[in-house]
Residue, then its C-alpha position, 0 to 999 in steps of 0.5 A: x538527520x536533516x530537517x528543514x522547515x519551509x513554511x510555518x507549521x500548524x498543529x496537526x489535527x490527531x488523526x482518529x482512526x487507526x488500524x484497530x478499528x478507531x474512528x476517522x476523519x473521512x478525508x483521511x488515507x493513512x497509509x499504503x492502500x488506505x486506512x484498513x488497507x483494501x484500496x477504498x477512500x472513503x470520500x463522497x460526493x466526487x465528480x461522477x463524470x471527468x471533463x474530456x482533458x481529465x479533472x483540474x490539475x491543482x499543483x505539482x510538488x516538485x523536489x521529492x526525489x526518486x522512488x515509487x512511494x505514494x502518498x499518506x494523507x491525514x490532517x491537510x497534508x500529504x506524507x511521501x518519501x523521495x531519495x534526493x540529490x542531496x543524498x539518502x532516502x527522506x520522508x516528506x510533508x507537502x502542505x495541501x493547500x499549494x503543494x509546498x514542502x513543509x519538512x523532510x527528514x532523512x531516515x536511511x541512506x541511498x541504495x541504488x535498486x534496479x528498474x529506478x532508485x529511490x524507496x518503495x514503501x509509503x509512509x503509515x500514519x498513526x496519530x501524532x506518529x509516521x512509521x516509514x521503511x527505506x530500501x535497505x530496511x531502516x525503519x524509522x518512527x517521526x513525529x508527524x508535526x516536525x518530522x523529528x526522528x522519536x526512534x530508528x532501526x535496521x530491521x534487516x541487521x537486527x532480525x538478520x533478514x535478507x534483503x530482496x532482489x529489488x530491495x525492501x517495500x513493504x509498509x509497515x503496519x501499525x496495530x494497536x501498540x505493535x508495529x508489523x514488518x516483514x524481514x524475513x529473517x530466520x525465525x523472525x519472518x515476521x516481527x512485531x515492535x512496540x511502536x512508542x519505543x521501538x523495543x521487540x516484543x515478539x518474532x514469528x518462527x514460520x516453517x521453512x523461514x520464507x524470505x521477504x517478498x514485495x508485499x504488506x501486511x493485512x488483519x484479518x480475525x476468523x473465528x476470534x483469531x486476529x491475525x496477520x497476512x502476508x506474501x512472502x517470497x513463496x506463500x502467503x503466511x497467517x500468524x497470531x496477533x497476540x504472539x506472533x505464533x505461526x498460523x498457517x501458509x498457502x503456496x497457491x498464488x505464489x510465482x518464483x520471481x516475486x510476489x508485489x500485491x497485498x492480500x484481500x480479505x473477506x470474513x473466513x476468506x483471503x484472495x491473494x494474486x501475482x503476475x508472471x503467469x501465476x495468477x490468483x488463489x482463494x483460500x478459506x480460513x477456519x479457527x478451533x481452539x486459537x489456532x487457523x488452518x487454511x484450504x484452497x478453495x480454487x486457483x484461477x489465471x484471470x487475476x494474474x495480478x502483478x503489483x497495482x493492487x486491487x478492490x473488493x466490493x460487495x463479492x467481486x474483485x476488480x484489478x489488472x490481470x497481465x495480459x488481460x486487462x481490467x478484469x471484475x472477478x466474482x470472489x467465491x466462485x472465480x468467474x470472469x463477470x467482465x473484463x476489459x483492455x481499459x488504460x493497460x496494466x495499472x493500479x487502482x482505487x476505490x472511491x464513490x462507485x468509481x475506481x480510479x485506474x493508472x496504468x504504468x504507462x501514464x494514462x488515467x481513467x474513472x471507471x463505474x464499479x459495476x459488476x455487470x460491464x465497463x463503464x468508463x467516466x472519463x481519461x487522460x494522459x498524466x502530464x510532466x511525466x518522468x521516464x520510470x513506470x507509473x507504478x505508485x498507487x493512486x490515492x483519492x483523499x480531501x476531493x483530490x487526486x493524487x498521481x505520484x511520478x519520481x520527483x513529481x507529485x501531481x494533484x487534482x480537483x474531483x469533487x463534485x458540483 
């Protein structure tokens, strides 16, 4: 491990939401797609309109490394991981005030994957703790203020899991004490950890022992049965919280080459989608006496959604559908309210009555979330661009905009007049 600190750091302010449903600093985006993991930032009073070159680029974090990790932001900082030259995949903190790098630690080794090296996964935060997941499965918990290594584990050599086709990118969740991964290994497709030490406390058997796929986990409680969702390698999977106890599984929005996008949850209901000409499925949840069955309510091709995530805001759906474009999907019945060629196949984010759009391609959009037509609010090109898709995510925390590309990190200034 090698920690190197370049400039003094402060106290961390401890981070008052975590995923069981605590209170938050309304600047906080702790994790892979947000604090309760739908793609929504919290944050008002943004620019409603974006000049014709696009909002203010503040600064540029160089020095990263590659990888399509995105970013965490929690208490004046930004939290990513890189595979950099000098070797291995490293977890980063980047002091917001000018992008200067204020630790790094080094938690696995490199693995050279196909379509661009360098981890897939976005660091979680949790309290004075951040849980980050290399390529090769290595999960590591660090102490947020310094960076320091608390403990470490191979979730694929301990759970004898194996290691996908385009390697591990899963982020971890943390939940009260546990820490939910997906190794997919047999009778341990999903497993939970005590976050403070690291220790097993459960595994869960699911039929057919799924392998891992591209995806992260959600919670959900239906009928008094928290459980957790994932995608695996053919269906999406539920299993219960408190034991890890198998639940029930869907095959409805499952492709054969790989499932990337998270699950969306919505009271009984779980909307997932993949690309590769799948398209998307609803499946409606019902508990009795602890246990979950699930029913597919309809199966639609207009959210053949591949991996830029999506939003769901008050009954619809808005994210990329391959082959065509931006599309606004009312959730229970699946019809198309709009759709539109937008910047091309991205990902989004929520934030303001705005989503945020970045398209593989490098361009950039503010669009009104409305559910009736596209209303674009501005655009432009991402400068400094690298030759590998734009895959990371864009965040929106602290009146910014991050845009992560391989070794870049760039941010800009979206708060309002």
């Amino acid at each position: 491990m090698t920690i190197r600190r370049l400039t003094n750091l402060a106290l961390v302010l401890p981070m008052l939401w975590n995923l069981a449903g605590q209170s938050t600093n309304a600047a906080d985006f702790s994790g892979f797609r947000g604090s309760k993991r739908d793609n929504i930032s919290t944050e008002t009073g943004l620019l409603k309109q974006w000049p014709k070159d696009g909002p203010k680029l503040l600064w540029t974090a160089k020095g990263i490394g590659e990888g399509y990790s995105t970013v965490s932001v929690v208490g004046g900082q930004a939290y990513t991981m890189g595979a950099t030259k000098a070797g291995g995949e490293s977890v980063h903190a980047i002091d917001l005030a000018g992008g200067n790098i204020v630790w790094s630690t080094k938690i696995s080794t490199a693995y050279n994957a196909s379509v661009g090296n360098g981890p897939r996964a976005t660091p979680t935060i949790d309290g004075k703790r951040l849980y980050a997941q290399g390529l090769n499965g290595d999960v590591a918990c660090l102490d947020l203020e310094s960076g320091k290594i608390l403990w470490q584990k191979n979730v694929l050599k301990t759970f004898k899991g194996g290691r996908p086709g385009w390697a591990i990118c899963e982020s971890v969740l943390i939940d009260g004490q546990k820490m939910i991964c997906t190794p997919g290994g047999q009778g341990a497709t999903m497993v939970a950890l005590d976050k403070v030490t690291g220790d097993e406390l459960w595994r869960s058997a699911v039929p057919g022992n799924p392998q891992a796929a591209y995806s992260s986990s959600i919670i959900t409680t239906v009928g008094g049965v928290r459980q957790y969702v994932n995608f695996t390698r053919n269906a999406v999977i539920g299993v219960r919280a408190e034991d890890g106890t198998f639940l029930w599984k869907q095959s409805g929005s499952a492709n054969g080459t790989a499932n990337c996008s998270s699950p969306l949850a919505a009271d009984n209901l779980i909307f997932s989608a993949s690309g590769y000409g799948k398209g998307g499925a609803l499946v409606q949840l019902t508990s009795t006496n602890g246990q979950t069955t699930a029913k597919q309510v309809y199966h639609t091709r207009n959210m053949k959604n591949h991996h830029g995530g999506m939003v769901l805001l008050k009954g619809f759906l808005f994210g990329f559908n391959d082959g065509g474009g931006l599309t606004c999907l009312e959730l229970k019945t699946g019809r198309v309210a709009w759709r539109n060629r937008s910047v091309g196949k991205g990902a989004v984010v929520y934030a303001d009555g705005h989503i945020y759009l970045r398209s593989e391609g490098g361009r950039v959009a503010l669009v009104e979330a409305s559910t009736t037509e596209y209303k674009q609010k501005g655009v432009f090109a991402q400068p400094q661009r690298s030759r590998r898709p734009a895959w990371p995510h864009p965040v929106v925390a602290d009146g910014k905009l991050f845009l992560r590309d391989q070794d870049s990190l760039l941010v800009y200034d979206i708060k309002g007049q």
